[in-house]
BADREN-204894 format. One record per residue: residue in three letters; x negated, y, z negated of N, C-alpha, C, O, CB in turn; residue number from 1. Coordinates in nm, 3 decimals, padded with zeros to 5 digits. Glycine has a CB too. Example, Ala and Ser with C-alpha at 12.3 -4.5 7.8 and 13.67 -1.06 7.14 Angstrom:
<rs>
(r "ALA", (-01.319, -00.569, -00.780), (-01.230, -00.450, -00.780), (-01.320, -00.330, -00.780), (-01.424, -00.332, -00.846), (-01.131, -00.447, -00.905), 1)
(r "SER", (-01.285, -00.225, -00.708), (-01.367, -00.106, -00.714), (-01.290, 00.003, -00.787), (-01.341, 00.114, -00.804), (-01.408, -00.060, -00.572), 2)
</rs>
This chain:
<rs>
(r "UNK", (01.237, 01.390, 00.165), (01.179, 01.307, 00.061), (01.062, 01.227, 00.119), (01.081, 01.168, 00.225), (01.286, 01.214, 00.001), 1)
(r "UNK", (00.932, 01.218, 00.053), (00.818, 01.099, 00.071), (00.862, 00.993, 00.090), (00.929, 00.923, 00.015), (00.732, 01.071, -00.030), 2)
(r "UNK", (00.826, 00.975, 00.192), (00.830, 00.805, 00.142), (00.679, 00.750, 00.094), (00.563, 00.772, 00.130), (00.882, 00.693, 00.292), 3)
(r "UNK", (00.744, 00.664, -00.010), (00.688, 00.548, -00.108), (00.661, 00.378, -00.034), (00.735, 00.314, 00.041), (00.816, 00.534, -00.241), 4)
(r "UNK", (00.555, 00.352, -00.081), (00.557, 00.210, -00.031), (00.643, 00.179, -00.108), (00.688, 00.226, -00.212), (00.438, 00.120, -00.032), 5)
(r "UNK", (00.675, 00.050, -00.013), (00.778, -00.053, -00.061), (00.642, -00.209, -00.169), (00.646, -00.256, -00.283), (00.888, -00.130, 00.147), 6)
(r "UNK", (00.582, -00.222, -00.093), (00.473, -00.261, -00.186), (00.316, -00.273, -00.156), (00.262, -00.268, -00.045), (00.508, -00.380, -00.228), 7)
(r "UNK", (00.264, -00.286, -00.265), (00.091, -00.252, -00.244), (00.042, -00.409, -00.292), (00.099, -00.493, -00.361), (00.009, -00.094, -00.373), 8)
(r "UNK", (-00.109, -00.408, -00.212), (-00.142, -00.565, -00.261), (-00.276, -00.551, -00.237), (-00.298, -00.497, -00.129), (-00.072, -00.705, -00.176), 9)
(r "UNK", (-00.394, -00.587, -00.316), (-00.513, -00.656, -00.298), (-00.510, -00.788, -00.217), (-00.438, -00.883, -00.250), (-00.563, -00.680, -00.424), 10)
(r "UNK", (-00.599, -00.789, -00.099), (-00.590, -00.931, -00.021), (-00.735, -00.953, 00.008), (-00.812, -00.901, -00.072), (-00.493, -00.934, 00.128), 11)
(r "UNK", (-00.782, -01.015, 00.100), (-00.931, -01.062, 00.097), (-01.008, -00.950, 00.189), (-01.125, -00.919, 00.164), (-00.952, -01.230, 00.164), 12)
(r "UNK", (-00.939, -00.896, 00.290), (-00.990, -00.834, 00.370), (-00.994, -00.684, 00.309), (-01.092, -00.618, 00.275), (-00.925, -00.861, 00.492), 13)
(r "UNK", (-00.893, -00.658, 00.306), (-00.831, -00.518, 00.246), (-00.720, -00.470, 00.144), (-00.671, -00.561, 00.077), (-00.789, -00.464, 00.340), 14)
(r "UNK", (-00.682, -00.367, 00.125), (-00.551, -00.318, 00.053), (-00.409, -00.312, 00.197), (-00.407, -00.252, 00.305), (-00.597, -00.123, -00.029), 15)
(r "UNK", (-00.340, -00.376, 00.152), (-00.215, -00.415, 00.238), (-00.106, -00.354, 00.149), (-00.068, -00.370, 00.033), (-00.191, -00.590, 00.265), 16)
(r "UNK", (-00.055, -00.234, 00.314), (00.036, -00.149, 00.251), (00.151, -00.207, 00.293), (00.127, -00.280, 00.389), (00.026, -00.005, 00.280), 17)
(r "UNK", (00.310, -00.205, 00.251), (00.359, -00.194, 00.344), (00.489, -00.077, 00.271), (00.544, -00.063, 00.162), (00.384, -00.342, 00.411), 18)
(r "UNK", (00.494, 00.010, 00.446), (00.576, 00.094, 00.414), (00.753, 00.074, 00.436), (00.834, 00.093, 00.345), (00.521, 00.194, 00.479), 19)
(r "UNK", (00.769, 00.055, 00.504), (00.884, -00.031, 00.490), (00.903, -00.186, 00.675), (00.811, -00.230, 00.744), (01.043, 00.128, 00.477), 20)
(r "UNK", (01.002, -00.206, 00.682), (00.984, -00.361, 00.738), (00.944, -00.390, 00.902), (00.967, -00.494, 00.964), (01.135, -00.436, 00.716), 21)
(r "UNK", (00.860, -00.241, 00.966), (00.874, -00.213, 01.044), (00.735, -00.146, 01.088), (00.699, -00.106, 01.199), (00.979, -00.168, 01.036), 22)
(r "UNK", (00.664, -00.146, 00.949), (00.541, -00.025, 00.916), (00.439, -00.142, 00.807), (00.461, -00.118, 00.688), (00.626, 00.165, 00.800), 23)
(r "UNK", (00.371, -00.219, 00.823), (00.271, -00.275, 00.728), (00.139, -00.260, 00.760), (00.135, -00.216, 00.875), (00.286, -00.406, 00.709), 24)
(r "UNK", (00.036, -00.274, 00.719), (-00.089, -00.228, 00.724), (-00.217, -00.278, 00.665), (-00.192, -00.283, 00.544), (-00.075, -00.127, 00.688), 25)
(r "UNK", (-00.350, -00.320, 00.683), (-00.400, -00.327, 00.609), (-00.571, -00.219, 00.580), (-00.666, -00.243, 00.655), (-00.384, -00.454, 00.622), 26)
(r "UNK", (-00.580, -00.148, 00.509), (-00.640, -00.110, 00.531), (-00.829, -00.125, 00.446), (-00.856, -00.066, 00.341), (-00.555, -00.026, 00.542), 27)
(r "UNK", (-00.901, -00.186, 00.499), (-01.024, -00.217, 00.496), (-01.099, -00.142, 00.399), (-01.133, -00.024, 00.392), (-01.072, -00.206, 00.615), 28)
(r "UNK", (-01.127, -00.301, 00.285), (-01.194, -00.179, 00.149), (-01.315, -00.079, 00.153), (-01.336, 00.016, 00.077), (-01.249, -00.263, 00.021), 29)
(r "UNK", (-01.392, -00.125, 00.264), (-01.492, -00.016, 00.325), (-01.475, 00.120, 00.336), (-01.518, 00.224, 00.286), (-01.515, -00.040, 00.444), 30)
(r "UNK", (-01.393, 00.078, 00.424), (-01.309, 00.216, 00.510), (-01.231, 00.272, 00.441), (-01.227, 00.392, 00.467), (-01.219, 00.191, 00.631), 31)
(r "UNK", (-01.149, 00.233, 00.342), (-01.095, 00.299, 00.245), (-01.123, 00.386, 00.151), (-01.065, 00.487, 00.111), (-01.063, 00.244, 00.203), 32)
(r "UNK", (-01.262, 00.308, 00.107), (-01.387, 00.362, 00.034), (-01.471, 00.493, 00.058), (-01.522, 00.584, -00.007), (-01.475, 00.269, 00.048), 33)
(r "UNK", (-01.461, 00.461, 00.160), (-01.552, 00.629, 00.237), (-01.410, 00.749, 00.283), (-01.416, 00.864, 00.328), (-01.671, 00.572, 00.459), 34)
(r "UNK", (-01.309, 00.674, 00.251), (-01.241, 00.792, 00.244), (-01.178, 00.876, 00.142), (-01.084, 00.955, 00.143), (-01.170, 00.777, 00.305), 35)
(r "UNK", (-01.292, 00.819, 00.021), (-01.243, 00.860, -00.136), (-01.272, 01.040, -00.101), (-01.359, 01.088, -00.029), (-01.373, 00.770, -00.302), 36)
(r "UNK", (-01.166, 01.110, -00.181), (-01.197, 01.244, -00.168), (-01.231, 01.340, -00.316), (-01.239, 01.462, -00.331), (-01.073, 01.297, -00.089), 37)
(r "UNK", (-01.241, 01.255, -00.388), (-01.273, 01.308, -00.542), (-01.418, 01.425, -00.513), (-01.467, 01.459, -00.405), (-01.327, 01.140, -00.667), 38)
(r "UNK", (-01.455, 01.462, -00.644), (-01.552, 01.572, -00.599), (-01.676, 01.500, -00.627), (-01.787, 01.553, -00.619), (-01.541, 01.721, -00.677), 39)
(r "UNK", (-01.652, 01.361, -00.667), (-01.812, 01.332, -00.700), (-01.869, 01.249, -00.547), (-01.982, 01.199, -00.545), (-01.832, 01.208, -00.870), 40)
(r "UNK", (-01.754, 01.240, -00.393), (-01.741, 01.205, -00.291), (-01.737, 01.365, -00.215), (-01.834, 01.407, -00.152), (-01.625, 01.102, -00.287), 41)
(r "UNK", (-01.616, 01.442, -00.232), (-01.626, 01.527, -00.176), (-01.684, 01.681, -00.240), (-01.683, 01.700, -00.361), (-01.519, 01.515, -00.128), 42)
(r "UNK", (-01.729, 01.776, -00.154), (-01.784, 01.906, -00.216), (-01.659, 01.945, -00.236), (-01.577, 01.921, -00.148), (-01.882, 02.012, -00.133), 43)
(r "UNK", (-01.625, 02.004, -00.339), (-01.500, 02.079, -00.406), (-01.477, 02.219, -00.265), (-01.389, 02.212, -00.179), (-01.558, 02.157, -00.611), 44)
(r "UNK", (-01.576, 02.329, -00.277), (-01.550, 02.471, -00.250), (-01.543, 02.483, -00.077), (-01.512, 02.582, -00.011), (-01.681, 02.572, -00.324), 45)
(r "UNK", (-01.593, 02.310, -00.015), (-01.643, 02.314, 00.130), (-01.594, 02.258, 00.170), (-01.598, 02.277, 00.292), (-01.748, 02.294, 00.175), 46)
(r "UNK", (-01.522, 02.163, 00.135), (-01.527, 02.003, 00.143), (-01.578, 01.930, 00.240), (-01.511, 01.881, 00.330), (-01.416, 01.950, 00.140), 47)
(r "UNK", (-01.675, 01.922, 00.228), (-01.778, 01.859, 00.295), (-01.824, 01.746, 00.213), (-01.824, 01.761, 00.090), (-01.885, 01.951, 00.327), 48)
(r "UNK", (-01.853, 01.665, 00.252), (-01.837, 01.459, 00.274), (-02.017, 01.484, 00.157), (-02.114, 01.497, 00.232), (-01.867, 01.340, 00.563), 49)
(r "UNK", (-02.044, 01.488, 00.047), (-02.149, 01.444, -00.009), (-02.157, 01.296, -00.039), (-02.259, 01.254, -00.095), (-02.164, 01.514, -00.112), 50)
(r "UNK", (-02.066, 01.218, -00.009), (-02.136, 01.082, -00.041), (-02.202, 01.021, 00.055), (-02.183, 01.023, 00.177), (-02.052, 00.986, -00.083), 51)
(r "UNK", (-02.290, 00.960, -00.016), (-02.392, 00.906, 00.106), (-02.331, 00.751, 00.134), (-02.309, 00.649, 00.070), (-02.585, 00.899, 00.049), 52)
(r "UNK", (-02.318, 00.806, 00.286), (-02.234, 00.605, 00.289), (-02.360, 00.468, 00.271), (-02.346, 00.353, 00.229), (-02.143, 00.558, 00.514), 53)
(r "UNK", (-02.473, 00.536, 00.320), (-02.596, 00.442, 00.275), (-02.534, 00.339, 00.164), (-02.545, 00.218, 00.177), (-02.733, 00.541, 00.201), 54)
(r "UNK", (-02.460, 00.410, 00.040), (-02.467, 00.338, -00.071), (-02.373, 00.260, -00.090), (-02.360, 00.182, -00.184), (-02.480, 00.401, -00.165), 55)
(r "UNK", (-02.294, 00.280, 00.012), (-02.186, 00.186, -00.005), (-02.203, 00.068, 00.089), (-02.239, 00.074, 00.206), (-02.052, 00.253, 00.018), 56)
(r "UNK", (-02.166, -00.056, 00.010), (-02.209, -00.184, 00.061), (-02.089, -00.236, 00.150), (-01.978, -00.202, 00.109), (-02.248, -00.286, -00.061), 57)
(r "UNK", (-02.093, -00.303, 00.251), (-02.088, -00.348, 00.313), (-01.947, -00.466, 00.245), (-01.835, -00.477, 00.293), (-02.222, -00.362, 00.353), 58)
(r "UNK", (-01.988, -00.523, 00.153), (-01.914, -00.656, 00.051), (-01.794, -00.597, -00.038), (-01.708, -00.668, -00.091), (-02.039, -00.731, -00.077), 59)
(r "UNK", (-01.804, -00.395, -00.049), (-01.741, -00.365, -00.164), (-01.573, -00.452, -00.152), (-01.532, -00.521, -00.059), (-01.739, -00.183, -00.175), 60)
(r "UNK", (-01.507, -00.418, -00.278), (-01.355, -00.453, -00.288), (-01.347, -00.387, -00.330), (-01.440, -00.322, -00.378), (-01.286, -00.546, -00.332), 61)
(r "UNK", (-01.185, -00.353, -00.341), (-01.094, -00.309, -00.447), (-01.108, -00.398, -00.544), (-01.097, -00.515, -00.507), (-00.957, -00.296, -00.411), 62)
(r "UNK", (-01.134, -00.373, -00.696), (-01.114, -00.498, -00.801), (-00.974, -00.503, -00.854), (-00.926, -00.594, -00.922), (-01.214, -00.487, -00.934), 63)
(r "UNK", (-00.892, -00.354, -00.799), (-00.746, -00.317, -00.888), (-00.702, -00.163, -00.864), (-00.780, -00.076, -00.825), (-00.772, -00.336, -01.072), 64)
(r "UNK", (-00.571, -00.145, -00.893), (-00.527, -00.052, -00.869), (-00.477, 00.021, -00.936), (-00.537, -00.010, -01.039), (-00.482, -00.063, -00.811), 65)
(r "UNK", (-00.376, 00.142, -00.982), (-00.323, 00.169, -01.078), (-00.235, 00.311, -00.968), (-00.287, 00.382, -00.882), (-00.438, 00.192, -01.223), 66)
(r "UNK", (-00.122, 00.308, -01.006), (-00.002, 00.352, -00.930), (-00.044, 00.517, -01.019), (-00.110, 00.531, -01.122), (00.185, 00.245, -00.964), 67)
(r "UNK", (00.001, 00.589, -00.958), (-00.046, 00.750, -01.004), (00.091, 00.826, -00.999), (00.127, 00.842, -00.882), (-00.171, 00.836, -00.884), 68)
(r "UNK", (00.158, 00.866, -01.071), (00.309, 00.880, -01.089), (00.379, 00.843, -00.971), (00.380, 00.720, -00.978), (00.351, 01.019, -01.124), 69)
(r "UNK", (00.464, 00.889, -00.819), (00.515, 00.819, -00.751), (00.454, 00.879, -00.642), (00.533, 00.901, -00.550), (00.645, 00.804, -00.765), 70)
(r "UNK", (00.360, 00.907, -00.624), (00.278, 00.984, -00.533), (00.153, 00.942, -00.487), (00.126, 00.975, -00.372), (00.255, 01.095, -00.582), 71)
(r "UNK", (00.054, 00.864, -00.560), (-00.076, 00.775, -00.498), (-00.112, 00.696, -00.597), (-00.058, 00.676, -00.706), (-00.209, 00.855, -00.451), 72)
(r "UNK", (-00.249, 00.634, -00.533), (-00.272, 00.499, -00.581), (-00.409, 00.547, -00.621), (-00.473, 00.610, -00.537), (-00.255, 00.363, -00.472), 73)
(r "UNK", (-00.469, 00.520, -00.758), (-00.588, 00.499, -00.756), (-00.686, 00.411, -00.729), (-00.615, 00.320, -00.687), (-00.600, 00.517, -00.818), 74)
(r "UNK", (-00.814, 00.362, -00.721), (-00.868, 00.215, -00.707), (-00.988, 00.206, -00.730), (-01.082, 00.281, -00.701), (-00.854, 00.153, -00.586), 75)
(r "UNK", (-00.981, 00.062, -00.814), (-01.103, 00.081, -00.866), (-01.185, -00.013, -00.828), (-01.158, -00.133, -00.839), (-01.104, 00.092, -00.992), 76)
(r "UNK", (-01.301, 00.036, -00.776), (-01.406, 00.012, -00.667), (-01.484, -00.072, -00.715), (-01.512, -00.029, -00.827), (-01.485, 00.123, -00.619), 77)
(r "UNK", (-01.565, -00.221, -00.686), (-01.681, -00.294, -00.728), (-01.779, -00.212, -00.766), (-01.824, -00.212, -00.880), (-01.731, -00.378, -00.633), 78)
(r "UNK", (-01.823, -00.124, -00.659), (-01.912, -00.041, -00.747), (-01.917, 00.025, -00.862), (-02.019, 00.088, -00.892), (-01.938, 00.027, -00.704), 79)
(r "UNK", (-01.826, 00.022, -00.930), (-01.793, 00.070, -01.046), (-01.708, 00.217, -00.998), (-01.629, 00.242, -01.089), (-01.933, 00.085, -01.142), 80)
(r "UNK", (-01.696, 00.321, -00.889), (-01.628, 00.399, -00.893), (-01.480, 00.393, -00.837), (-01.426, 00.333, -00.744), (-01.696, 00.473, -00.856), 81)
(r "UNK", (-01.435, 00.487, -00.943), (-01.337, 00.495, -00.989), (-01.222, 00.614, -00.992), (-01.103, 00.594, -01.017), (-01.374, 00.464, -01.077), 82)
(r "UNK", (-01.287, 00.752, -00.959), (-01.221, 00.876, -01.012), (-01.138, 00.897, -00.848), (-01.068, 00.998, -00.840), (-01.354, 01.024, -01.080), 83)
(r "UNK", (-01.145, 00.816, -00.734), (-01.060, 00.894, -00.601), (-00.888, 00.836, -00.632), (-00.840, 00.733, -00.679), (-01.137, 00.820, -00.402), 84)
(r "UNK", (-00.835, 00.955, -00.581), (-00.668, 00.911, -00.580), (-00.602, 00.930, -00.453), (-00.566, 01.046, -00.433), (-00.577, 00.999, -00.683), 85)
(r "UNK", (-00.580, 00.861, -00.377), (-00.521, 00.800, -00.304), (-00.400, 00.856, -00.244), (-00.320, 00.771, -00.203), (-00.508, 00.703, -00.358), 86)
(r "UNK", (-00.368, 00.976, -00.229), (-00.239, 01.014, -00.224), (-00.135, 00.919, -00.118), (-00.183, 00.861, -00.020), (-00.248, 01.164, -00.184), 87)
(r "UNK", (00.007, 00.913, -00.150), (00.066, 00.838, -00.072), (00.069, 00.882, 00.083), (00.055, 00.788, 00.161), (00.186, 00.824, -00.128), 88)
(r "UNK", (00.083, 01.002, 00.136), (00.081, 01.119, 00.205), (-00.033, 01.085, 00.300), (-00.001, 01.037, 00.409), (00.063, 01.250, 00.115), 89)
(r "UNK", (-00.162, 01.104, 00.273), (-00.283, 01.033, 00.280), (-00.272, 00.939, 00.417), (-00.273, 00.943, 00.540), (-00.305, 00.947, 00.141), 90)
(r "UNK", (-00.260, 00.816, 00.258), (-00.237, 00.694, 00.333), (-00.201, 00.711, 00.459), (-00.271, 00.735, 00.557), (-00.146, 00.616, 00.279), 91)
(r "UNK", (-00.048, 00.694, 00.445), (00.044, 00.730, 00.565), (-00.021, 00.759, 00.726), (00.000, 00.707, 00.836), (00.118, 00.867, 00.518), 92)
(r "UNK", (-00.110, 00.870, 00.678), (-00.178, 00.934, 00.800), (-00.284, 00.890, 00.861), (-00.307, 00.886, 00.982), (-00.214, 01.045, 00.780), 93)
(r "UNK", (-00.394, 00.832, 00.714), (-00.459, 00.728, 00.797), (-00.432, 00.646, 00.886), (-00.502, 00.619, 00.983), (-00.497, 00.667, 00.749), 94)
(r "UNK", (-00.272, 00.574, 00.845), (-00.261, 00.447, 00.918), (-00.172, 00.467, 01.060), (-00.154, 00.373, 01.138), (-00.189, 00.336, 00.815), 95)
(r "UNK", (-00.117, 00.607, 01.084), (-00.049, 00.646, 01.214), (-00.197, 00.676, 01.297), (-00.222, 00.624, 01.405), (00.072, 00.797, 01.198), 96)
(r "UNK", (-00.300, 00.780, 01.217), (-00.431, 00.824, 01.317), (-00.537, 00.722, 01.304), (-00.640, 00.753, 01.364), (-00.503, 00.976, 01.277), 97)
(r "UNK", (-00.541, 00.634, 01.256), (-00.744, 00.567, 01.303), (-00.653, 00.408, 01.292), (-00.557, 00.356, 01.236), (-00.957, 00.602, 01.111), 98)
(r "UNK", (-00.795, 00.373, 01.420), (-00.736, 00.255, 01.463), (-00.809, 00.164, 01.350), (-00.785, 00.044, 01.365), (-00.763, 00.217, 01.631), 99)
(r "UNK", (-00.898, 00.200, 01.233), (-00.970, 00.116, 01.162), (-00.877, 00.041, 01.009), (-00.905, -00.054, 00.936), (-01.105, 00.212, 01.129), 100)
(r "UNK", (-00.754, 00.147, 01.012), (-00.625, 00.063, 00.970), (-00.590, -00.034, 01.069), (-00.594, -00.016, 01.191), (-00.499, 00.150, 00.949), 101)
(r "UNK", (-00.545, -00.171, 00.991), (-00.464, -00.256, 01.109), (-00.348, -00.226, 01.086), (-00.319, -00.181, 00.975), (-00.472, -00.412, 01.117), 102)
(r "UNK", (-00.248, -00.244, 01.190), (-00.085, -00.273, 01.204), (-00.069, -00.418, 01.172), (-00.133, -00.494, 01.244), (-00.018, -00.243, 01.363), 103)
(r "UNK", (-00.006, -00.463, 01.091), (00.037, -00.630, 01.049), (00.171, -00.605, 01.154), (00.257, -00.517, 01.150), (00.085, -00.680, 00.832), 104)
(r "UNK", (00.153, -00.726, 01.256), (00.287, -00.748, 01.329), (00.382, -00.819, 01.227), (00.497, -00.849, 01.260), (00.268, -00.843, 01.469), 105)
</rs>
């Protein structure tokens, strides 16, 4: 079975996961951001990275979230975009491989 966060949160820095009491995280709305994989971010047939990070600012947030049956998170971006989903799966892996997730002691 997946595991599911135990809970999700908008905070000042980033989206703060935590997976359960042993596993918390926060991960940086920037960095989160450039890892949207939708097709208007990623090439569908290649997948190869078409967004230009140029455009993404530096200040973005998460403004909000919306839970995607029990499997990912969507989020919706200051910049107005909106269409990447987040898989829980994902997550997870970001935050075991790149050190640009933090570990919350």
């Amino acid at each position: 079975m997946k595991q599911l966060p135990e809970s999700i949160a908008i905070t000042e820095t980033g989206i703060t996961i935590v997976w359960d009491k042993k596993n918390s995280f926060i991960y940086p709305f920037k960095y989160l951001r450039l890892q949207c994989s939708c097709a208007g971010c990623v090439e569908e047939m290649t997948g190869k990275k078409i967004l230009d990070v140029k455009t993404v600012l530096d200040n973005i947030i998460a403004v909000d979230f919306l839970e995607v049956g029990r499997y990912a998170i969507q989020i919706l971006w200051s910049d107005g975009h909106q269409t990447g989903i987040y898989p829980f799966e994902f997550l997870k892996k970001l935050a075991e491989n790149d050190q640009a997730v933090m570990r919350i002691k």
